[in-house]
C-alpha positions as CSV (number, residue, x, y, z in Angstrom):
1,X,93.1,159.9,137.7
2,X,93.3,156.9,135.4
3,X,93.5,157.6,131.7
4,X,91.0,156.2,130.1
5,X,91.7,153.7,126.6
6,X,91.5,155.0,123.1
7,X,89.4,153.9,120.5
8,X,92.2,152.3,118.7
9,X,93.1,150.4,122.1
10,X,89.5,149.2,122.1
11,X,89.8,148.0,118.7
12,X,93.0,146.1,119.9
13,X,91.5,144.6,122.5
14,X,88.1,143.5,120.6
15,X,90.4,142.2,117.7
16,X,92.8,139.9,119.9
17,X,89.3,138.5,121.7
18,X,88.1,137.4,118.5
19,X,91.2,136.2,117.2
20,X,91.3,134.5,120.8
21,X,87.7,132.7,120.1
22,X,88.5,132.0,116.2
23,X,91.8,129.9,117.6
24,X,89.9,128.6,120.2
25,X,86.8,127.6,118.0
26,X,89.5,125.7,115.5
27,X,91.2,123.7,117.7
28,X,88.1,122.6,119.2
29,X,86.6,122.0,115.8
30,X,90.1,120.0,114.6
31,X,90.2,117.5,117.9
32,X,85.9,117.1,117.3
33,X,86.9,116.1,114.0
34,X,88.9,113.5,114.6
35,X,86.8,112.4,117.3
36,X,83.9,112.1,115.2
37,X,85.7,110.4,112.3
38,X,86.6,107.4,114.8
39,X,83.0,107.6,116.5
40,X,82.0,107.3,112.7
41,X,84.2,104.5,111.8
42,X,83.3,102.6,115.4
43,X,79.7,103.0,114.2
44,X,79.4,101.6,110.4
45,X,82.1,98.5,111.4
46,X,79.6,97.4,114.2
47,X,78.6,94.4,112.2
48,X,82.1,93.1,111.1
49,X,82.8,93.6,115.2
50,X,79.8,91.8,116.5
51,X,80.8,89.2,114.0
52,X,84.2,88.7,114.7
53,X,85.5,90.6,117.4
54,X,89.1,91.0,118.0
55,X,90.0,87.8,116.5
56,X,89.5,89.7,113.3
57,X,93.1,91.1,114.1
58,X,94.8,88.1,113.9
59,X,92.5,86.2,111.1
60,X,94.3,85.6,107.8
61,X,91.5,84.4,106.3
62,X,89.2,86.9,103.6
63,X,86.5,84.5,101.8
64,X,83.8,87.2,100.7
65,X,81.9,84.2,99.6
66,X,81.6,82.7,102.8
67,X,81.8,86.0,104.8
68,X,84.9,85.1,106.8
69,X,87.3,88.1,107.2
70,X,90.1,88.3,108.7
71,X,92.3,91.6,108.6
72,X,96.2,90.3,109.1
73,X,97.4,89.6,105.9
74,X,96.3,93.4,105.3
75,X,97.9,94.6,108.7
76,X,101.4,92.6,107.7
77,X,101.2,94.4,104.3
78,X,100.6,97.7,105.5
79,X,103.7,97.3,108.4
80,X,105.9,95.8,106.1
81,X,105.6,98.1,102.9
82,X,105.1,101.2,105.3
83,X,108.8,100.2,107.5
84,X,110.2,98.6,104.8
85,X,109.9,101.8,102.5
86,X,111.2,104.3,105.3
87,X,114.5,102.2,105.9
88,X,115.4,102.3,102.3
89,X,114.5,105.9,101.9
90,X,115.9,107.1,104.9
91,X,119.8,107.4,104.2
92,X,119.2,108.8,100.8
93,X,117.0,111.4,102.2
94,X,119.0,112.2,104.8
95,X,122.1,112.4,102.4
96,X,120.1,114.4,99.7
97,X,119.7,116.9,102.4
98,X,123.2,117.0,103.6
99,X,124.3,117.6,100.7
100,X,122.2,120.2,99.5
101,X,122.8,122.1,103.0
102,X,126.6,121.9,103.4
103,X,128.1,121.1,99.7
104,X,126.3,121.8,96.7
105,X,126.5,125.9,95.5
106,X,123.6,127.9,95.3
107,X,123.8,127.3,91.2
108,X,123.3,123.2,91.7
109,X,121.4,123.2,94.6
110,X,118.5,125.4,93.3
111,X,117.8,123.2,90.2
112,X,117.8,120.3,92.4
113,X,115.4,121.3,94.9
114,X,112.8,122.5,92.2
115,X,113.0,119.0,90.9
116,X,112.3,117.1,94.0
117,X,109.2,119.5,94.7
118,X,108.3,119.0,90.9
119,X,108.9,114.9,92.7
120,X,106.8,115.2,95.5
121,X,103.7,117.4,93.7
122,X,102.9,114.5,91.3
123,X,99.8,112.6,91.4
124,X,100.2,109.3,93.2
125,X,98.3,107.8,90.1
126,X,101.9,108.8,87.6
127,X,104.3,106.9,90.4
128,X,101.6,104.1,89.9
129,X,101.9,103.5,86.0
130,X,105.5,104.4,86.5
131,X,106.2,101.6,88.9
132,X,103.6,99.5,86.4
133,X,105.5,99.7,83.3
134,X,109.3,100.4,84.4
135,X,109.8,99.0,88.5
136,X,107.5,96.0,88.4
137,X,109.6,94.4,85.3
138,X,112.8,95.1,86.8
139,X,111.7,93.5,89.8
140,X,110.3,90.7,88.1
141,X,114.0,90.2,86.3
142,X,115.6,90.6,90.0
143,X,113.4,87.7,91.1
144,X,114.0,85.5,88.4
145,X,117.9,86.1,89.1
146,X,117.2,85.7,92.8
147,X,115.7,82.2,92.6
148,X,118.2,81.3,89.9
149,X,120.8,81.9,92.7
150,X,119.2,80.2,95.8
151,X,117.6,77.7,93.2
152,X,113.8,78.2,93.7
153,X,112.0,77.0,90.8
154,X,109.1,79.2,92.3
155,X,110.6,82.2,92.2
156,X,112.0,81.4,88.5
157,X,108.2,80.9,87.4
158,X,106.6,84.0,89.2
159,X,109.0,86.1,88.4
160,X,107.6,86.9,84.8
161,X,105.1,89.3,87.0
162,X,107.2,91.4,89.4
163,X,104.2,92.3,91.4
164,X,104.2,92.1,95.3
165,X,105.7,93.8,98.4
166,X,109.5,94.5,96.9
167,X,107.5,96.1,94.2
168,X,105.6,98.2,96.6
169,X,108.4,98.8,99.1
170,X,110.4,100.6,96.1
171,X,107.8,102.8,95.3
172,X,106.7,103.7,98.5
173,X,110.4,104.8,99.2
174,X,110.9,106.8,96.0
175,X,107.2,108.6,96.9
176,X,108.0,109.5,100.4
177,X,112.0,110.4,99.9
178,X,111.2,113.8,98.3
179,X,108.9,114.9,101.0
180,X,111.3,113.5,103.8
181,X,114.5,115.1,102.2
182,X,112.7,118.4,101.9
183,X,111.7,118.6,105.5
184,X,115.2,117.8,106.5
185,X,117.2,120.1,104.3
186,X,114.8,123.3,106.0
187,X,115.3,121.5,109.4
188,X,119.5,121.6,108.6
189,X,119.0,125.5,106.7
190,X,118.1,127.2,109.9
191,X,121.2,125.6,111.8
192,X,122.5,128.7,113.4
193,X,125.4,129.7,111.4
194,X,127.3,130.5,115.2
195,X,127.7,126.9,115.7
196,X,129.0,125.6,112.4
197,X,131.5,128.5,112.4
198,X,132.5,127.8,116.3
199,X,133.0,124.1,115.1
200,X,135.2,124.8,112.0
201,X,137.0,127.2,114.1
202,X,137.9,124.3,116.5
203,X,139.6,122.3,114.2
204,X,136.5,120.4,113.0
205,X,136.1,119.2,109.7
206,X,133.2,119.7,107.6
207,X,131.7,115.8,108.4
208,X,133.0,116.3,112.2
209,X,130.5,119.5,112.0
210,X,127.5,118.2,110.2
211,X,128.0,114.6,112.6
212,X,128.4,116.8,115.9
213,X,126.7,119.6,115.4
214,X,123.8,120.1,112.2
215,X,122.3,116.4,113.1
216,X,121.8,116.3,116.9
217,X,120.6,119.9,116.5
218,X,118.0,119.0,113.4
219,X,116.7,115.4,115.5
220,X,113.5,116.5,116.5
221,X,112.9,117.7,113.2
222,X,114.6,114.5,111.6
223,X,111.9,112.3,113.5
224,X,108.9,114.6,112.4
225,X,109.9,114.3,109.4
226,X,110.1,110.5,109.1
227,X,107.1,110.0,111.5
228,X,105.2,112.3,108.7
229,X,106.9,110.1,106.0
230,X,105.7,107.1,107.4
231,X,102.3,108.3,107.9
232,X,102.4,108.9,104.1
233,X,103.4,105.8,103.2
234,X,100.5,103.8,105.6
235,X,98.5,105.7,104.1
236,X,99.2,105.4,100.1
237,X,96.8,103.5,98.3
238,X,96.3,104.0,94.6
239,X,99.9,103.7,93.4
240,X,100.4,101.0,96.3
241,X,97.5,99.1,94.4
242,X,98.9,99.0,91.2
243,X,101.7,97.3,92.3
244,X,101.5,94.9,95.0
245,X,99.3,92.4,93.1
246,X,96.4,92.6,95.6
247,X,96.8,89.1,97.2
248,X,94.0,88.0,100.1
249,X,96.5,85.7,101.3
250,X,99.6,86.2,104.5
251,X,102.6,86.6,102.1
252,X,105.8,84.6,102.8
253,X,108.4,86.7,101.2
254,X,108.9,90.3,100.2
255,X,108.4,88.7,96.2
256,X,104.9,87.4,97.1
257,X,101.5,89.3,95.8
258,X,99.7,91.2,99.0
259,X,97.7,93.9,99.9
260,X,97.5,96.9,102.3
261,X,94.5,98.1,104.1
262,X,94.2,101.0,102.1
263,X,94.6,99.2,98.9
264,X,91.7,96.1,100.1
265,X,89.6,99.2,101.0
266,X,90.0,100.7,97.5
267,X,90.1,97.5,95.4
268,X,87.1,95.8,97.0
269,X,84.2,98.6,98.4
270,X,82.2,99.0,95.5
271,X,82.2,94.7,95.5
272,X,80.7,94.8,98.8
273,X,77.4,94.3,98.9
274,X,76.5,92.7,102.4
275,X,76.3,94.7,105.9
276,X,79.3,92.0,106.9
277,X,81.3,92.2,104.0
278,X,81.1,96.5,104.2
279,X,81.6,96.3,107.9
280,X,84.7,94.3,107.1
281,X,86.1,97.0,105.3
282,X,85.1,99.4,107.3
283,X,87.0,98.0,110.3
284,X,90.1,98.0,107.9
285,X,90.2,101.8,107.9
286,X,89.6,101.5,111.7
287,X,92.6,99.8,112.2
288,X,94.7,101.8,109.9
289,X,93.6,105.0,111.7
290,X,94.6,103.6,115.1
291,X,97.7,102.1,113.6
292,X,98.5,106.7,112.5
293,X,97.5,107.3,116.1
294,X,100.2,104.7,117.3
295,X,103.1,105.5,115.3
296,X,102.0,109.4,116.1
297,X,102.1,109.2,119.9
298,X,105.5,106.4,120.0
299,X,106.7,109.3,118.4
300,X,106.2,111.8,120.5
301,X,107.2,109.4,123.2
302,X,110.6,109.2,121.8
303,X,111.4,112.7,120.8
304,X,110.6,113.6,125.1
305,X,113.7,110.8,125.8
306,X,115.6,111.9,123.7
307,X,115.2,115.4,125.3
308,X,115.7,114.3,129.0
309,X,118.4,112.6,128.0
């Protein structure tokens, strides 16, 4: 005879079905989402991509008097400050983590970790007058010193501003290196203890262990957390804004005034006032949220080599 269930194994069961369809429902709901937003953005751009079509890619021109856009020197700006930002902050991160992990006590390494969370917490808009007032000046004395030593008369005169990519490349890095450090140092905490101790008790040194052991163990991790860095960084726009001195045209240098697609979107939507113009804009965020999908799946593509390898 086959036992019936209880009435508390009937509440199980209805429980995990529901739990089942909520999961089910919010995955849906999170991939329709991000469908719709690029249905969305395909939709209101419509004019600016009738207009110009993908020659608007490679355009450097942005006249909103003559309603010629062109998106490159934007695209260039975003690639340059986004990269350019992750290789500067990437060694300290990955050194602010190592050394939290393996050699600071419990006594400094507390303190320290509080502070960068107090770092990454603050409002875009603080790191934006900070890099205003305190990086843009010294950036404008580097650049004076910089064209004194390769003799630029150019650089000597424009560097009384400061403003340009530099400018937002150092920011970007000191925004994103708190959030990359702090994935990293819980990637290297749950190292299993088993392997550091069967290192060190090989004749490995404390670097032979972190370099042999703690790093190709944490890589996945290391990569998320850069790719989400990055992502961060693509994304930033108003303390980018402050600082990159909003130029239309393709910069030249890293000391050169520019703009990212964020910070065009932000400086110039409530100027727009024809379908073309907003359309314009529009296909800005477009291309910045295929630009996140890119860098998201390349990625992904990388960590699965690194694994069959």
């Amino acid at each position: 005879m086959v036992a019936q269930p209880s009435r508390s194994d009937r509440r199980e069961a209805a429980r995990e079905k529901v739990f089942t369809a909520a999961s089910l429902v919010a995955a849906v709901a999170l991939v329709a989402t991000i469908v719709l937003f690029l249905v969305q953005l395909l939709i209101t751009s419509r004019t600016s991509r009738a207009a110009f079509g993908l020659p608007f890619l490679w355009h450097s021109e942005w006249n909103p008097v003559t309603e010629k856009f062109g998106a490159l020197p934007m695209i260039v700006g975003t690639l340059v400050t986004g990269f350019g930002a992750l290789l500067i902050s990437t060694p300290f991160a990955l050194g602010i983590a190592i050394f939290l992990a393996d050699y600071a006590g419990r006594k400094v390494a507390e303190p320290i970790k509080y502070l960068i969370g107090l770092l990454g917490g603050l409002p875009s808009v603080i790191f934006g007058l900070w890099g205003l007032f305190v990086l843009v000046p010294l950036v404008g004395k580097f650049e004076v010193w910089f064209g004194k030593l390769v003799g630029s008369k150019a650089l000597v005169a424009s560097g009384t501003t400061g403003v340009g990519l530099l400018a937002a490349i150092l920011l970007l890095a000191i925004m994103i290196l708190p959030f990359s450090a702090s994935l990293i140092l819980e990637a290297l905490l749950v190292v299993p203890t088993e392997l550091k101790e069967g290192a060190l008790a090989l004749g490995a040194t404390k670097w032979d262990t972190i370099q042999n052991v703690e790093l190709p163990y944490v890589r996945r991790s290391t990569v998320g957390a850069l790719v989400l860095s990055l992502g961060r960084a693509l994304g930033e726009t108003m303390a980018v804004t402050m600082v990159i001195g909003n130029g239309m045209k393709m910069p030249t240098s890293l000391f050169d005034p520019a703009n990212t697609l964020a910070s065009a979107i932000a400086n110039q939507f409530l100027e727009a006032t024809s379908p073309i113009y907003i359309g314009s804009l529009i296909q800005l965020a477009l291309i910045l949220f295929v630009i996140a999908i890119i860098i998201n799946v390349l990625a992904r593509i990388i960590l699965r080599r690194g694994i069959q390898q």
